[in-house]
PyMOL CGO cylinders between C-alpha atoms (Angstrom):
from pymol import cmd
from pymol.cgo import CYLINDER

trace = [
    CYLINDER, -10.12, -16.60, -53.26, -10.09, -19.68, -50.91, 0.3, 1, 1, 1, 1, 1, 1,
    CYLINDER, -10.09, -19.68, -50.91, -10.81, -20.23, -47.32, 0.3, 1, 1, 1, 1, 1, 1,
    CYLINDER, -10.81, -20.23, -47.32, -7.06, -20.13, -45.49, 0.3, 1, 1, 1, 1, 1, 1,
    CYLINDER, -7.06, -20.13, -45.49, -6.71, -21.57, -42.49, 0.3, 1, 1, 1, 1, 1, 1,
    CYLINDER, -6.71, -21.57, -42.49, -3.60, -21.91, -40.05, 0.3, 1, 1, 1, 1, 1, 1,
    CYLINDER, -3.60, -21.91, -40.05, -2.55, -25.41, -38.46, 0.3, 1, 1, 1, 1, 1, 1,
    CYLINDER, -2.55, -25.41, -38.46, 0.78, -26.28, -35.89, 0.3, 1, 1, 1, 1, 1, 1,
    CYLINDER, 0.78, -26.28, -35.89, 2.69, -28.82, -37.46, 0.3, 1, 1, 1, 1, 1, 1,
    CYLINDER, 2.69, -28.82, -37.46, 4.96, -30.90, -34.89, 0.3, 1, 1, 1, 1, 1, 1,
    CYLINDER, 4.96, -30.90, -34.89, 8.52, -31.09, -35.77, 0.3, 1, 1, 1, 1, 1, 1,
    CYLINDER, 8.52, -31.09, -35.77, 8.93, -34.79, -37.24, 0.3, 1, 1, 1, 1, 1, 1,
    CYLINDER, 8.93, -34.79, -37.24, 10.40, -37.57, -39.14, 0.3, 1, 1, 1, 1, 1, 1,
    CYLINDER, 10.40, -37.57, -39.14, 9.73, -38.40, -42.67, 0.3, 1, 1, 1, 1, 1, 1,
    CYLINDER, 9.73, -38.40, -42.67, 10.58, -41.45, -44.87, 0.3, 1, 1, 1, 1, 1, 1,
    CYLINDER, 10.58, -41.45, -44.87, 10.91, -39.54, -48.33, 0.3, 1, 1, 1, 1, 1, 1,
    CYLINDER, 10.91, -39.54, -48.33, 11.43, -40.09, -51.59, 0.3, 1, 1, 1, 1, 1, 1,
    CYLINDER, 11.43, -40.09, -51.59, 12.44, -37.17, -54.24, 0.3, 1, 1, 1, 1, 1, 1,
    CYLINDER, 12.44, -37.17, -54.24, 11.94, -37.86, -58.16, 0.3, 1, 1, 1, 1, 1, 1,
    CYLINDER, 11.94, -37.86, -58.16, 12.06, -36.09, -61.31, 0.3, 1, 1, 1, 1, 1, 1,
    CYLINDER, 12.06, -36.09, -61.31, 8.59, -35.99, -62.46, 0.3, 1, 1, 1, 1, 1, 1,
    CYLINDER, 8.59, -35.99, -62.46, 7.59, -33.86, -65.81, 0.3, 1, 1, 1, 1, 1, 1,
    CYLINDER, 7.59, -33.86, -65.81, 3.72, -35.43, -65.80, 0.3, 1, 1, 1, 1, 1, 1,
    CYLINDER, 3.72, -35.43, -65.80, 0.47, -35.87, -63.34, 0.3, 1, 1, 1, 1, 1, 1,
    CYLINDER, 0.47, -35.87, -63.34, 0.93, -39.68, -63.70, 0.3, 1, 1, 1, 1, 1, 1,
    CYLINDER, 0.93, -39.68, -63.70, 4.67, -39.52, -62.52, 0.3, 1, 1, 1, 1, 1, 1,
    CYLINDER, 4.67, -39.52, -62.52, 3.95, -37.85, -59.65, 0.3, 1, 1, 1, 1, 1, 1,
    CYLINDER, 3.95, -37.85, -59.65, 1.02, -40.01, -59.08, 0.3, 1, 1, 1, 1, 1, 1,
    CYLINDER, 1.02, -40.01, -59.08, 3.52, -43.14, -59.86, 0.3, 1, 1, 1, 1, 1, 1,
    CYLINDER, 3.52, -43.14, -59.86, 5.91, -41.80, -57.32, 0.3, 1, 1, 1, 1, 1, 1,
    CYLINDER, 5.91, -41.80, -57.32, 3.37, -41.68, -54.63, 0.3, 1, 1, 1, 1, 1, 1,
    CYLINDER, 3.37, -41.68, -54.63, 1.78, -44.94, -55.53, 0.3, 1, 1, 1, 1, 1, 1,
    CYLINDER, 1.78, -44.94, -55.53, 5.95, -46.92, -55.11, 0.3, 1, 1, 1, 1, 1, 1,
    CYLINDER, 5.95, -46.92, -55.11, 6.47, -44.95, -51.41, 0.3, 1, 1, 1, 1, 1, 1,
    CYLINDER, 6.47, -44.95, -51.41, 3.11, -46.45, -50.30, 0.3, 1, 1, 1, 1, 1, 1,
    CYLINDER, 3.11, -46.45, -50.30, 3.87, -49.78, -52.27, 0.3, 1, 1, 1, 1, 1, 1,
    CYLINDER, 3.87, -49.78, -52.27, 6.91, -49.84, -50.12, 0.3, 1, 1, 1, 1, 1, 1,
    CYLINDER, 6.91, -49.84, -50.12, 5.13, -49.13, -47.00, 0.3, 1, 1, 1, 1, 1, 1,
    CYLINDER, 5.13, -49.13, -47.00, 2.50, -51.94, -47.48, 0.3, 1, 1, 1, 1, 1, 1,
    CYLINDER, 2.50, -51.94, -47.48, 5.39, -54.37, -47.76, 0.3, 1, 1, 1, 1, 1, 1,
    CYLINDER, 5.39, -54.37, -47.76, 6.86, -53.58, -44.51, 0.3, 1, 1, 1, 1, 1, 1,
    CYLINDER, 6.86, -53.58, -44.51, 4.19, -52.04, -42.23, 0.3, 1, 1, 1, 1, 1, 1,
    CYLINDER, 4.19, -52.04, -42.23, 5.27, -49.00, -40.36, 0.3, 1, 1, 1, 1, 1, 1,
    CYLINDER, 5.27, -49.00, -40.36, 3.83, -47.44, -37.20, 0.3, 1, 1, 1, 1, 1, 1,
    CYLINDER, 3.83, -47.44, -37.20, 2.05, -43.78, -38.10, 0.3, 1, 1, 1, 1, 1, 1,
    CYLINDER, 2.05, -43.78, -38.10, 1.88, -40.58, -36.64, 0.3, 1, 1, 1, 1, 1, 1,
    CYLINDER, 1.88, -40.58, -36.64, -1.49, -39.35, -35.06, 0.3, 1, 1, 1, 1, 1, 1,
    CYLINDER, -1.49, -39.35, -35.06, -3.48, -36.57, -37.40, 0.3, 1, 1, 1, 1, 1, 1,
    CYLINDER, -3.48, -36.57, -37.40, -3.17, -34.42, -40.05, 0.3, 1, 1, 1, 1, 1, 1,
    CYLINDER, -3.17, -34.42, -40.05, 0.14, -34.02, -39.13, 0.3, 1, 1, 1, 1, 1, 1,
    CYLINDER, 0.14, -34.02, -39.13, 0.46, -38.30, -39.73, 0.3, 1, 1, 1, 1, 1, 1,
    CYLINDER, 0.46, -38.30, -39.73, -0.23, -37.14, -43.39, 0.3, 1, 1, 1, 1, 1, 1,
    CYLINDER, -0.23, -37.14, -43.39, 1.77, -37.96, -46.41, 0.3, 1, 1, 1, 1, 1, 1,
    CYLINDER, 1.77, -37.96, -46.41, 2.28, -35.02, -48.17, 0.3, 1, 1, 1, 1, 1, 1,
    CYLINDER, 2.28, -35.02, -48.17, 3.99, -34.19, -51.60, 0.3, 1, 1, 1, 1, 1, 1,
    CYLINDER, 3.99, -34.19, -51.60, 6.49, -31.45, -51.84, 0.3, 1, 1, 1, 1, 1, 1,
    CYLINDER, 6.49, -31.45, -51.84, 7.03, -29.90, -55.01, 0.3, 1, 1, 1, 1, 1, 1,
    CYLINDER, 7.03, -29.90, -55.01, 10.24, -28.37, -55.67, 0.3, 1, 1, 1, 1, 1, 1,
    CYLINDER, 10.24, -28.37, -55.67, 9.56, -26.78, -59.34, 0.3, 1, 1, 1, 1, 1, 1,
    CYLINDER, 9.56, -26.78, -59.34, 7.08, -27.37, -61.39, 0.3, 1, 1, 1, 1, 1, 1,
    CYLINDER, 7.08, -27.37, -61.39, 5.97, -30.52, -63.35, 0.3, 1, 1, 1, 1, 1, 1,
    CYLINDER, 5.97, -30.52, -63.35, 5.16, -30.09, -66.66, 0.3, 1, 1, 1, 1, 1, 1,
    CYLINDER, 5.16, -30.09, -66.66, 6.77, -30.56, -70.35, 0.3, 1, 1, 1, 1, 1, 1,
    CYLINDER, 6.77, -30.56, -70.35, 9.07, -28.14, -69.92, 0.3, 1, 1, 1, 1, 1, 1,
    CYLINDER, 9.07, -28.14, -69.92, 10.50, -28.72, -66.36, 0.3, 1, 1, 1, 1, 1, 1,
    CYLINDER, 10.50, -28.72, -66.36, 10.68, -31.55, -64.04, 0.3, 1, 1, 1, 1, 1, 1,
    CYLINDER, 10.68, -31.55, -64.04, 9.78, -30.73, -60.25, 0.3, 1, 1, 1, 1, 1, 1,
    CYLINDER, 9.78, -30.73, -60.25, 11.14, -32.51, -58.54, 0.3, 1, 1, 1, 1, 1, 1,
    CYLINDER, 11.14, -32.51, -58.54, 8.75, -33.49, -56.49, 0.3, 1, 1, 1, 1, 1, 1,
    CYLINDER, 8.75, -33.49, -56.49, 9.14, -35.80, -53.12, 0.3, 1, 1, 1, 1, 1, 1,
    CYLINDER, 9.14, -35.80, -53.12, 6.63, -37.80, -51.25, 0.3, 1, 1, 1, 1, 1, 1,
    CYLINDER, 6.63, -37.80, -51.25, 6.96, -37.84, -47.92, 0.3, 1, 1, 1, 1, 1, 1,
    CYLINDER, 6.96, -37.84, -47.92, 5.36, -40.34, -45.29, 0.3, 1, 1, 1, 1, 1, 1,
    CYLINDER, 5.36, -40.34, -45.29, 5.63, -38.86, -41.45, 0.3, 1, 1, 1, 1, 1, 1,
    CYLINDER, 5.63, -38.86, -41.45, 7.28, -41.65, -38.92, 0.3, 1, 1, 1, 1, 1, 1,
    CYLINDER, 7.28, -41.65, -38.92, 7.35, -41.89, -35.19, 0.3, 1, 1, 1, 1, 1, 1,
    CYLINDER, 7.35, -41.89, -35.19, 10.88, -39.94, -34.15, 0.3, 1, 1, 1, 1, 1, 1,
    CYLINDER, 10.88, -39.94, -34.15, 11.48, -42.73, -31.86, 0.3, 1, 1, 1, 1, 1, 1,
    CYLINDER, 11.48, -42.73, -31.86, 11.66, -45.43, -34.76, 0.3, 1, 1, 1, 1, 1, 1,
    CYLINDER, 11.66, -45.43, -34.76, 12.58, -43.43, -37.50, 0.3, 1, 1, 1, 1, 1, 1,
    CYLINDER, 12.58, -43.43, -37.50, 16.45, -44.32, -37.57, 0.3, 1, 1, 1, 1, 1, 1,
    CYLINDER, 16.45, -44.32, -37.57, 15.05, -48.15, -37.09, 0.3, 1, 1, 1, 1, 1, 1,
    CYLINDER, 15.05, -48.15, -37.09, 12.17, -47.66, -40.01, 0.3, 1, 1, 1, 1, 1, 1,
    CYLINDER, 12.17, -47.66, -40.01, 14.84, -45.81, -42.25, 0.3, 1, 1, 1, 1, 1, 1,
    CYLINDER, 14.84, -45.81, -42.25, 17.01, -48.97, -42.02, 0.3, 1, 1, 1, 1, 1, 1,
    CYLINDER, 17.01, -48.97, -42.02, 14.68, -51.29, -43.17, 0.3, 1, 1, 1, 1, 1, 1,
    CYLINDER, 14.68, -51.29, -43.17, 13.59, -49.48, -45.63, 0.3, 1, 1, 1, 1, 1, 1,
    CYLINDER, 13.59, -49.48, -45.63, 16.88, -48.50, -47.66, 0.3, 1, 1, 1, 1, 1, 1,
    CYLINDER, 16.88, -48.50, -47.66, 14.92, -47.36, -51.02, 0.3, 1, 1, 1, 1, 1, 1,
    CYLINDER, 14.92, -47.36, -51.02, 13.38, -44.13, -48.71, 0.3, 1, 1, 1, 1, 1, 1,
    CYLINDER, 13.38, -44.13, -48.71, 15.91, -41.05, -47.24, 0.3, 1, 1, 1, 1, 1, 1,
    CYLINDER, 15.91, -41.05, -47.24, 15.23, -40.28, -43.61, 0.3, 1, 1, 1, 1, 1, 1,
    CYLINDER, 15.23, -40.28, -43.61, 14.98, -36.54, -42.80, 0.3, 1, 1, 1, 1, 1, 1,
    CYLINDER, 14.98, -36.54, -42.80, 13.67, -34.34, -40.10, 0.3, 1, 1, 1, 1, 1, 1,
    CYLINDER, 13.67, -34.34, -40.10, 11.17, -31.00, -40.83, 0.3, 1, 1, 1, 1, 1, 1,
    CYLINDER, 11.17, -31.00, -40.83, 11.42, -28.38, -37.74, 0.3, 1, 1, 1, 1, 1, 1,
    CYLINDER, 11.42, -28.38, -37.74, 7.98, -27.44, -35.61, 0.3, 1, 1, 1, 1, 1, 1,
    CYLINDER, 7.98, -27.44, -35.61, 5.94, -24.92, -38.19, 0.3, 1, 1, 1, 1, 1, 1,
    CYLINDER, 5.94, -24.92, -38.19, 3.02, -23.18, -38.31, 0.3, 1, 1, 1, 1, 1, 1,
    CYLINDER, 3.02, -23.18, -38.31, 1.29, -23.52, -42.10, 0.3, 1, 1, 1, 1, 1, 1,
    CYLINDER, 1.29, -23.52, -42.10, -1.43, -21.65, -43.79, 0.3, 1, 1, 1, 1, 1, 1,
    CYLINDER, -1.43, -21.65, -43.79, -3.71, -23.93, -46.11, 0.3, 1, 1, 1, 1, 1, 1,
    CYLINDER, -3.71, -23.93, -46.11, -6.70, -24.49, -48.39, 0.3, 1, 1, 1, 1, 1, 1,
    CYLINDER, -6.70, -24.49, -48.39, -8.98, -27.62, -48.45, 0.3, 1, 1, 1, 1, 1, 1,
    CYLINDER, -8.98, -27.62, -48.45, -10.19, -29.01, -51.13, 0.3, 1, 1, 1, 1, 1, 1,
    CYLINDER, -10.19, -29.01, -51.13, -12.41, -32.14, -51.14, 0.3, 1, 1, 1, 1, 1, 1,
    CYLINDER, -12.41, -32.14, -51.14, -11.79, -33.49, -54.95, 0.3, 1, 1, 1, 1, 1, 1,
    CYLINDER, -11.79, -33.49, -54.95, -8.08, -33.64, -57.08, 0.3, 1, 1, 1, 1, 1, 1,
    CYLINDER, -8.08, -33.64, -57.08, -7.24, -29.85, -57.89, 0.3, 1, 1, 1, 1, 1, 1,
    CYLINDER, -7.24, -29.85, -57.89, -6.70, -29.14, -61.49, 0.3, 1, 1, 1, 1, 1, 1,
    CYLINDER, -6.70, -29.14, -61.49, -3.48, -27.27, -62.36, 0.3, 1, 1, 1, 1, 1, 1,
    CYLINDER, -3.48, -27.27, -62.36, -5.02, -24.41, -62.99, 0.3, 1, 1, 1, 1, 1, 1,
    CYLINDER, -5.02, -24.41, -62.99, -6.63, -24.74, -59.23, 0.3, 1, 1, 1, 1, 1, 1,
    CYLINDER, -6.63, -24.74, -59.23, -3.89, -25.45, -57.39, 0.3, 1, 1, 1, 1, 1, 1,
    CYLINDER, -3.89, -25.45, -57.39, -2.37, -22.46, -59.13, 0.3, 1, 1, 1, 1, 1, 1,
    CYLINDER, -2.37, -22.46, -59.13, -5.12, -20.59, -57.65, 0.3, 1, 1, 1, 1, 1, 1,
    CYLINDER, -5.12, -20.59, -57.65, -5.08, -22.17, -54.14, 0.3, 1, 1, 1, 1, 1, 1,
    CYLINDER, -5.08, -22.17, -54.14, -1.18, -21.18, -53.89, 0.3, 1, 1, 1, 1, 1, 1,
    CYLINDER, -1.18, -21.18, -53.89, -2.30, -17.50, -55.01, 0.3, 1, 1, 1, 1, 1, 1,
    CYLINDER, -2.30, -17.50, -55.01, -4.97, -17.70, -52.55, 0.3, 1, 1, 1, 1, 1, 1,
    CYLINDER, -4.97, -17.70, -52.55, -2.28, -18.70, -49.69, 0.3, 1, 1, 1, 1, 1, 1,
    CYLINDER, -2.28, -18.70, -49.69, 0.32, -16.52, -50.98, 0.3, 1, 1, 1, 1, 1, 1,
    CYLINDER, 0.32, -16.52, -50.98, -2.31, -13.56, -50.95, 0.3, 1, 1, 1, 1, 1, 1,
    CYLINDER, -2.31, -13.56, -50.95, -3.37, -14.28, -47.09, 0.3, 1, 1, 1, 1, 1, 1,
    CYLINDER, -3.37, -14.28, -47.09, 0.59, -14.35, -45.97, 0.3, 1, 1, 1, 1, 1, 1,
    CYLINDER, 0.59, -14.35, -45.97, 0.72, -11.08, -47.70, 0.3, 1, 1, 1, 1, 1, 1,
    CYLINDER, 0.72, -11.08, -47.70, -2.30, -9.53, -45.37, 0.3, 1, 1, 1, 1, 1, 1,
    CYLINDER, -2.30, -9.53, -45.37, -1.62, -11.53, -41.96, 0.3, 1, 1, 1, 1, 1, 1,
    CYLINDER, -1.62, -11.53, -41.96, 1.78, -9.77, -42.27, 0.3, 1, 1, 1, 1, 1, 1,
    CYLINDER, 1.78, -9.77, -42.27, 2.98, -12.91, -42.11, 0.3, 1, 1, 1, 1, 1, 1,
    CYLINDER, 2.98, -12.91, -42.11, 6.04, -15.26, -44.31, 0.3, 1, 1, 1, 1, 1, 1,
    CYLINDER, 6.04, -15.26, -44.31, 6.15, -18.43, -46.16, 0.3, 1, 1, 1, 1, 1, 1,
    CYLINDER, 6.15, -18.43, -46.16, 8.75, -20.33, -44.44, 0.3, 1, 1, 1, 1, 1, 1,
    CYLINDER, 8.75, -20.33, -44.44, 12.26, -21.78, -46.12, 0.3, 1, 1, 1, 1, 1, 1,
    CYLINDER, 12.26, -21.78, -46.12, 10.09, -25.07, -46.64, 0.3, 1, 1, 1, 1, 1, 1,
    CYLINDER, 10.09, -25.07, -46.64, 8.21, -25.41, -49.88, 0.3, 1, 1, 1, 1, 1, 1,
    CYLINDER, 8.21, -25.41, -49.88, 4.67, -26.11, -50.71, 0.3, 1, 1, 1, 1, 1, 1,
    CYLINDER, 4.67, -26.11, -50.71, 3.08, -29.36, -49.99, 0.3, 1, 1, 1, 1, 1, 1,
    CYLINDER, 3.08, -29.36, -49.99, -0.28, -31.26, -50.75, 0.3, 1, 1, 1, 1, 1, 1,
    CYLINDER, -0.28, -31.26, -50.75, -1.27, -33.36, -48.03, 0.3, 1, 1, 1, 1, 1, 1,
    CYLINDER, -1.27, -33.36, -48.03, -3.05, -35.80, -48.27, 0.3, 1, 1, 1, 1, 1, 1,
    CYLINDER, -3.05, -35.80, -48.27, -6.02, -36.13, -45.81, 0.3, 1, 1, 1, 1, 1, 1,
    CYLINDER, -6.02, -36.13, -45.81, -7.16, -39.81, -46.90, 0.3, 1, 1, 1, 1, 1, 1,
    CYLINDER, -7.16, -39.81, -46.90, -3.75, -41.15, -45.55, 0.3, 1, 1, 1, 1, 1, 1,
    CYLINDER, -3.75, -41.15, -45.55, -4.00, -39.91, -42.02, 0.3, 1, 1, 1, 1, 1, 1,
    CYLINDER, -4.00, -39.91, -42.02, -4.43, -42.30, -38.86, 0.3, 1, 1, 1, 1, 1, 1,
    CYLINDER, -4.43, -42.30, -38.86, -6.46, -42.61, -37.05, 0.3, 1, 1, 1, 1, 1, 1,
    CYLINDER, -6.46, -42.61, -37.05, -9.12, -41.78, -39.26, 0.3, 1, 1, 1, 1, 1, 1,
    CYLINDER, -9.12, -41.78, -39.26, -10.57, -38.75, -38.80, 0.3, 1, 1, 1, 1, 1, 1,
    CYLINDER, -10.57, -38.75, -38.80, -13.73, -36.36, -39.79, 0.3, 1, 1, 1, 1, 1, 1,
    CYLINDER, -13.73, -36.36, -39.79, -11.05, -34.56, -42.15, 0.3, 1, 1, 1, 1, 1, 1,
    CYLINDER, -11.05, -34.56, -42.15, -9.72, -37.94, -43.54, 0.3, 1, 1, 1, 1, 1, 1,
    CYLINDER, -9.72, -37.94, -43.54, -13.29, -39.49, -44.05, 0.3, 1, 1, 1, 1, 1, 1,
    CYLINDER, -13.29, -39.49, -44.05, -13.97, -36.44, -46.56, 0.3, 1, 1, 1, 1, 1, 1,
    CYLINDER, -13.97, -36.44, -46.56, -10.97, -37.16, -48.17, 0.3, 1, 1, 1, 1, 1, 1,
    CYLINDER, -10.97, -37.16, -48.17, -9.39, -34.96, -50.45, 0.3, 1, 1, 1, 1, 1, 1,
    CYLINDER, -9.39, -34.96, -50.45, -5.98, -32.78, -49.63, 0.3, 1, 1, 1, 1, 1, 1,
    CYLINDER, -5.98, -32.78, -49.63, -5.02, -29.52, -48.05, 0.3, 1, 1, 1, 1, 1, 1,
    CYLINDER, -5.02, -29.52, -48.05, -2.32, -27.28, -50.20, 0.3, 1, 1, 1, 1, 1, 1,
    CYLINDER, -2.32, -27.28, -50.20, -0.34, -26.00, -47.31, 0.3, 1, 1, 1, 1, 1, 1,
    CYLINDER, -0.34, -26.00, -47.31, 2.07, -23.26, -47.32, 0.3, 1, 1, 1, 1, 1, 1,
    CYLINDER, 2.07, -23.26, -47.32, 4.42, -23.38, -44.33, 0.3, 1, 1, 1, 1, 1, 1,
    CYLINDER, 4.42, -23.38, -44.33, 5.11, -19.86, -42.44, 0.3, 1, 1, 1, 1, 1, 1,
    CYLINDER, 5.11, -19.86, -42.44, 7.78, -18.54, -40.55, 0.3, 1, 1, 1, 1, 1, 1,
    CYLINDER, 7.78, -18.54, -40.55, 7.20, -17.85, -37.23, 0.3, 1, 1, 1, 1, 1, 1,
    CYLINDER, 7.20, -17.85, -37.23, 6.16, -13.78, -36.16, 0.3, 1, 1, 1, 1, 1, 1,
    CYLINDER, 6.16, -13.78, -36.16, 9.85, -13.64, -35.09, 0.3, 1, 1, 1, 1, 1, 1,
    CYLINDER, 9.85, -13.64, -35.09, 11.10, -14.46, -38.42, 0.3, 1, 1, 1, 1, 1, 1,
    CYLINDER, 11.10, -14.46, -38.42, 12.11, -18.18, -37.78, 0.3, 1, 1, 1, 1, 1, 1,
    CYLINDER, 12.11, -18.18, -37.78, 11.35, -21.23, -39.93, 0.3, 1, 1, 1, 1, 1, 1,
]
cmd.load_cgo(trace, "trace")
């Protein structure tokens, strides 16, 4: 079992992009086009962990089935309609205020890890009395926060697991 941990997650923006992806290197691919795009046309970022890109994976990727998978790159609310526009290749959508459960990691999770990381999560939900939420799992991506932080200068990613709230809401 892994260390889970519980974060707040602001409600905000994201500049997304949702693929098909049946291999690692798609996936990979797909992330390395969002931030290609974002180079191109600099955007402002979101403070902290919750400034993150994260991947959201939909199904899984392998031979047989083909995620999808999106990556998603947090924007300031205020500029989002404004960032969306210039940026036409990227959908625009909002995520609601959540609480998450998640598991560091500082290195690239295998499959077979990040099988065992969601077990992990899915395990702790089970004995906080506590539910995933209607969003899906997400990696996020520490080394893309800004400002940089301790959590960002050790790199790696969190496997999160958003929760619904003890009242039963997203």
């Amino acid at each position: 079992m892994y260390e889970v941990k519980v974060r707040d997650i602001p409600a905000r923006s994201l500049l997304c992009l949702l693929r098909h992806a049946s291999t690692e290197q798609e996936v990979w691919d797909l992330g390395k086009e969002v931030i290609g795009m974002l180079k191109a046309r600099p955007t402002p970022r979101v403070e902290g962990v919750a400034g993150a890109a994260f991947l959201v994976s939909y199904g899984e990727v392998n031979q047989d089935s083909d995620g999808p998978v999106e990556f998603c790159w947090p924007v300031p609310q205020d500029l989002a309609g404004q960032l969306a526009a210039s940026l036409p290749g990227l959908t625009l959508r909002t995520e609601p205020a959540h609480q998450e459960a998640y598991v560091h990691l500082d290195h690239d999770a295998t499959a077979a890890q990040a099988q065992l990381v969601s077990d992990s999560a899915l395990a702790w939900t089970a004995e906080q009395q506590r539910q995933p939420s209607d969003l899906p799992l997400r990696v996020t991506l520490l080394t893309t926060t800004a400002p940089v932080t301790d959590a960002s200068r050790r790199g790696g990613s969190d496997f999160a697991l958003p929760l619904r709230d003890r009242a039963g809401a997203v």
